[in-house]
N, C-alpha and C positions, 0 to 999 in steps of 0.2 A: 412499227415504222417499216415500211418497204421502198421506200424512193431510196434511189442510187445514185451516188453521181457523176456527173460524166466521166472523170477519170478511174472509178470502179469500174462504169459499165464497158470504157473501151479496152483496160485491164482484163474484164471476166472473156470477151469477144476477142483482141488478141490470143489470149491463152488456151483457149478453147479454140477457136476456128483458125489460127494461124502457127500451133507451136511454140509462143512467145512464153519465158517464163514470167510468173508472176509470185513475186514472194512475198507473204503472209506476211502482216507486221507482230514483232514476238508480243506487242503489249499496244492494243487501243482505248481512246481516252475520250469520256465523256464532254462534249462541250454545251454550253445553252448557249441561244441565243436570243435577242430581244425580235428579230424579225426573219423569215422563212430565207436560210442559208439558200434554199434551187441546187438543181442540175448541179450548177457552175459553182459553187460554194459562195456566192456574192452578199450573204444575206450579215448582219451587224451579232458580231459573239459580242458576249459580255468581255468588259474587260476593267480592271483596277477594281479600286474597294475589295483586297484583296482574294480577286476571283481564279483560279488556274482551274485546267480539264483535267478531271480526275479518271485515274486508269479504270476500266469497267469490264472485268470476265463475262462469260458467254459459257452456258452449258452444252450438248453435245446438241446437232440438230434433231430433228424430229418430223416427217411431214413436211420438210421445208419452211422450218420457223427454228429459231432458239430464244430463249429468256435471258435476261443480265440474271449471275448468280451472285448473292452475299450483295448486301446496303451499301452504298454507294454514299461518303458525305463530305461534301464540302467546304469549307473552312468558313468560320463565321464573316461574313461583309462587314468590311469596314467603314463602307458606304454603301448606299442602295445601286441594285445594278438591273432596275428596272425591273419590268414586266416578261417573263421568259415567257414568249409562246413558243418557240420549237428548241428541238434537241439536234445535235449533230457527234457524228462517231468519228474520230479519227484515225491517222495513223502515226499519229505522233503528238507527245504531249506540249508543245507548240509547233507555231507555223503547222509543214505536214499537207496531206490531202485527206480531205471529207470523203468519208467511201460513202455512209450511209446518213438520213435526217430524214426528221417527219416532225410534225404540227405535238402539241399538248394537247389532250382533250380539255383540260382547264389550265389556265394562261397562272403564273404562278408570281405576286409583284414580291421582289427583295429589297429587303428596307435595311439601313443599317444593323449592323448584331443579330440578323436572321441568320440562320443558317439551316441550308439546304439539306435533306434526305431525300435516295433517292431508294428505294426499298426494293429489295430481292424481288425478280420476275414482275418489274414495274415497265422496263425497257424487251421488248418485241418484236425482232428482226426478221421478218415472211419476206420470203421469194415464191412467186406466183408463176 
């Protein structure tokens, strides 16, 4: 994943080119979504069938990339919560601002009593 979104990118460009601080959030949280969050965070997360963003680590960078460290899982559906095709990172385990999202290379449908794994070094954050 490397898209950013607008309120990362004008965060990373005040703090860098203006002196503005910008504080780290101490804990970000996985979200799926049924359609592509954008820029602007506008895209449809999953929600009910009990779904909530689960907290997601980050190893050190490398290159200008890092990996999610340790499985990542989320609580069985109680009801189907669609077809995930993107992912979004937040700063907060609701509401919050989207910093980072990208596409699934395969779209992933939740059906009731599925439950989601998301496996060590599966999520990959590049700045280019």
């Amino acid at each position: 994943m490397t898209a950013m979104s607008d309120y990362l990118e004008n965060a990373i460009i005040n703090a860098t080119l203006r002196g503005q601080d910008f504080v780290a959030p101490p804990t970000v949280y996985l979200a799926l979504f049924t359609s592509d969050p954008t820029d602007a965070g506008t895209g449809t997360e999953v929600s009910g069938g009990g779904y909530i963003r689960q907290p997601i680590s980050f190893g050190a960078a490398t290159d200008g990339s890092c990996a999610n460290v340790g499985d990542i899982f989320y609580p069985a559906a109680t009801a189907g919560w669609g077809t995930i095709s993107h992912i979004g990172i937040y700063d907060a385990g609701t509401a919050g601002n989207l910093l980072y999202y990208g596409s699934l290379i395969t779209t992933k449908s939740i059906a009731a009593n599925d439950q989601l794994k998301v496996a060590a070094g599966d999520i990959t954050v590049t700045l280019a």
